[in-house]
C-alpha positions, 0 to 999 in steps of 0.5 A, spaced: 566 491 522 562 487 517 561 481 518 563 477 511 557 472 512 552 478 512 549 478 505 548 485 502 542 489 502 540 494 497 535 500 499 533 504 493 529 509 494 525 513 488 524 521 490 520 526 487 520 533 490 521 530 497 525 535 500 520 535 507 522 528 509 527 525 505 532 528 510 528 523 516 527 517 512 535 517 510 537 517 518 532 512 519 535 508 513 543 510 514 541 507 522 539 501 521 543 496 526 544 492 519 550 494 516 551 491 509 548 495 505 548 500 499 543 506 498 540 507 492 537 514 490 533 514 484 531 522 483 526 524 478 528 530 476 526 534 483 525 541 482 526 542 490 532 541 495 531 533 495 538 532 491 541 537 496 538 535 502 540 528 499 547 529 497 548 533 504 550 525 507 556 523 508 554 516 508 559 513 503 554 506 502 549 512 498 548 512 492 545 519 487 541 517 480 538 523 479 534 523 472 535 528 467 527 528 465 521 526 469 521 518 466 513 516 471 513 513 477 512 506 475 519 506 470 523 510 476 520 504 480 523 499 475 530 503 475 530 500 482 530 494 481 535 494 475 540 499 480 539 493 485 546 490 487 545 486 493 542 478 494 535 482 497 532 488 495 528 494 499 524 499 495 522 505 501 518 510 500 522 517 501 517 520 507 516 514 511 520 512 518 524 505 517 525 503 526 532 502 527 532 494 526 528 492 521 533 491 516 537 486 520 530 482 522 527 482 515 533 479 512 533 474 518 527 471 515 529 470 509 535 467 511 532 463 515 526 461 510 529 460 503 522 457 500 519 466 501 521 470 495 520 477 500 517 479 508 513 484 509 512 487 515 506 490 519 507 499 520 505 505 526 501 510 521 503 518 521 501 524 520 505 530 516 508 532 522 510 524 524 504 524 529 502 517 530 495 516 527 494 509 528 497 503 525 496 497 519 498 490 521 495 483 520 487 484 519 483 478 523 483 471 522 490 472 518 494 467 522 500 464 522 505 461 527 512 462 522 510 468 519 509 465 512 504 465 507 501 462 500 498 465 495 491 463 497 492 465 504 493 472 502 488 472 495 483 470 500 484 475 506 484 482 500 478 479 498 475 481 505 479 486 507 482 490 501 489 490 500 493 490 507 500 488 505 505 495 506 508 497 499 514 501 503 515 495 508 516 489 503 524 487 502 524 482 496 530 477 494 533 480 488 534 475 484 525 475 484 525 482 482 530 482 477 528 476 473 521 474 475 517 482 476 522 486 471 516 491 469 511 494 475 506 494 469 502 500 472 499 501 465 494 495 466 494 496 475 495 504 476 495 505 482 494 499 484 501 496 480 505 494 487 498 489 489 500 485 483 507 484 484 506 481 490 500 476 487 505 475 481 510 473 487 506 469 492 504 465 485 511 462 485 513 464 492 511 463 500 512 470 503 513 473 510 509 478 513 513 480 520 507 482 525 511 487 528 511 494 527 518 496 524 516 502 521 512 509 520 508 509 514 506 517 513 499 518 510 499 526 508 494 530 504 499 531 498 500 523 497 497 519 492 492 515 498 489 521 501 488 524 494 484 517 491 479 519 498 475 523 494 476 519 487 468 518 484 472 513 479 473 505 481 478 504 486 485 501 482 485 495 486 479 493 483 483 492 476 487 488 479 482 483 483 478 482 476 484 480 472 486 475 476 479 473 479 478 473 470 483 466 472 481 459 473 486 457 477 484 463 481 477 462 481 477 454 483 481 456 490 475 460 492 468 458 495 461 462 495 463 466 501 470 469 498 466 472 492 461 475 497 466 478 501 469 481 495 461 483 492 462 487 498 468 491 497 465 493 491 458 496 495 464 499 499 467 502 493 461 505 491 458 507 497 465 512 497 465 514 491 457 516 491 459 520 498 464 524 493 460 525 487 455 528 493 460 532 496 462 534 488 455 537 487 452 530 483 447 527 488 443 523 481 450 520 479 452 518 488 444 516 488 445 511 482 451 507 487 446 506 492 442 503 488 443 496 493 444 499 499 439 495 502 439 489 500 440 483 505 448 481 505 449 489 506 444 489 512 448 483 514 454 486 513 453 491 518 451 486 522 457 483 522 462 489 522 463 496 524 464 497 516 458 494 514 455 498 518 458 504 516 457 503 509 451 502 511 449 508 514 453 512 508 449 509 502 442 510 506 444 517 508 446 518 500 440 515 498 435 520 502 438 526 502 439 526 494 431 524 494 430 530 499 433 534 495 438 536 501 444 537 496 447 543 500 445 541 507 447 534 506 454 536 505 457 537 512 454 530 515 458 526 510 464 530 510 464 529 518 463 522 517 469 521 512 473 525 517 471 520 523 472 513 520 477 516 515 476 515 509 
């Protein structure tokens, strides 16, 4: 039995042709030990059984929307917040794996510390076929004893270690969704819209991120982070690192060491995507990227980090095999490095 004190959740999932996994994902959610929730299922415009598969549950906390057209990711995103109806708010993603009692322990964070307007939480990594791959939790030097954290602790720690904070995990009072974000502004951000809700967010409100691993974040070959691993164009989240890096007050909270970690994440970005543009046959444009690839932050990069020194070693191996002319012989090394490191 509910009980009266338990504040309403609702979990709004929006789905596109996920007929593989939302059958898993909807039995992980409708497990939840937490119990007071409302389920709300935004399709847009599924060609495939997903609405089937949907409809199949007898569960009477779900709720079907189905669009009649295909409105774009980022407005069916927003028809999330608008069909929310709970004091807090979870977006999860159709084909990841939501642990038994993440529900019940993210909104006990939130009840117990009113000054966060969300909690994130930390995620096993599977495969296709929910094979464990890995894991994302905090990354090193991120450290807080009540799991609670400000706008600058997390600014600074994306500058070193690019965007960390799980989309799918995140649970968010409702009234910050509904009157403070109302649009995801994917026109500006892209594919990186959800970091800057999380900024816009944390420029207002402290938030959680729960150190344990409450769900199963599913990396595949047809999502949108396994395609951008063979993107030549910069990275979207460098869009949304520059517009608040163009701010004053953003910029007055950062010391000379946070521009150069970000200064790296750019050398990154390029070393990736001159790897690419090798692999796609245009060695003079991957050679052009690796123009500083020796200079001496990255030799002291790959000093200090497997990271740097991958990085490294990947803009030196660009730079030598385009000037030798190695176009074909060139490609198998890069592309068993990209396998390895994963990227």
């Amino acid at each position: 039995m509910i009980e009266a004190a338990e504040p309403l959740v609702s979990i709004c999932i929006p789905t596109y042709n996920a007929e593989k996994t939302i059958g898993e994902t909807l039995r992980s959610i409708v497990s939840q030990s937490y119990r007071n929730l409302n389920i709300q299922i935004a399709d847009n415009a599924s060609t495939d059984g997903t609405l089937d598969i949907v409809r199949s549950f007898t569960d009477a906390r779900i709720s079907v929307h189905a669009n009649a057209s295909n409105i774009g990711a980022e407005a069916n995103f927003e028809r999330c917040f608008n069909l929310s109806r709970g004091k807090y708010t979870a977006i999860f993603h159709a084909d990841d794996i939501y642990e038994t009692g993440m529900v019940e322990q993210q909104v006990a964070f939130l009840e117990s510390n009113p000054e966060a307007g969300a909690v994130f939480t930390s995620a096993g990594l599977i495969d296709e076929d929910g094979r464990n791959i890995g894991a994302i939790g905090l990354p090193k030097g991120l450290f807080s004893a009540n799991n609670l954290y400000s706008f600058e602790d997390i600014f600074k720690t994306v500058l070193k270690a690019s965007n960390f904070m799980i989309c799918p995990s995140v649970m968010a009072r409702t009234a910050v969704y509904q009157q403070e974000i109302q649009s995801w502004r994917g026109e500006l951000f892209k594919s990186s819209a959800d970091l800057d809700v999380w900024f816009r967010i944390l420029q207002k409100h402290a938030v959680g991120i729960l150190p344990q691993r409450l769900m199963r974040y599913r990396i595949s070959s047809s999502q949108w982070s396994a395609r951008t691993r063979m993107n030549t164009e910069r990275a979207d989240f460098f869009l949304v690192m520059d517009y608040y890096l163009a701010q004053e007050p953003v910029r007055s909270m950062l010391s000379a060491s946070d521009f150069r970690n970000y200064a790296l994440l750019e050398r990154r970005d390029r070393v990736a995507r001159a790897v690419n543009l090798f692999l796609s046959d245009r060695p003079k444009e991957a050679k052009e990227l690796c123009s500083d690839v020796l200079s001496l932050d990255a030799l002291y990069a790959a000093i200090q980090s497997k990271r740097g020194l991958v990085t490294l070693i990947a803009g030196i191996g660009v730079k030598l095999l385009a000037a030798m002319g190695m176009n074909k012989m060139g490609k198998a090394p890069l592309m068993y490095m990209k396998q390895v490191t994963g990227k």
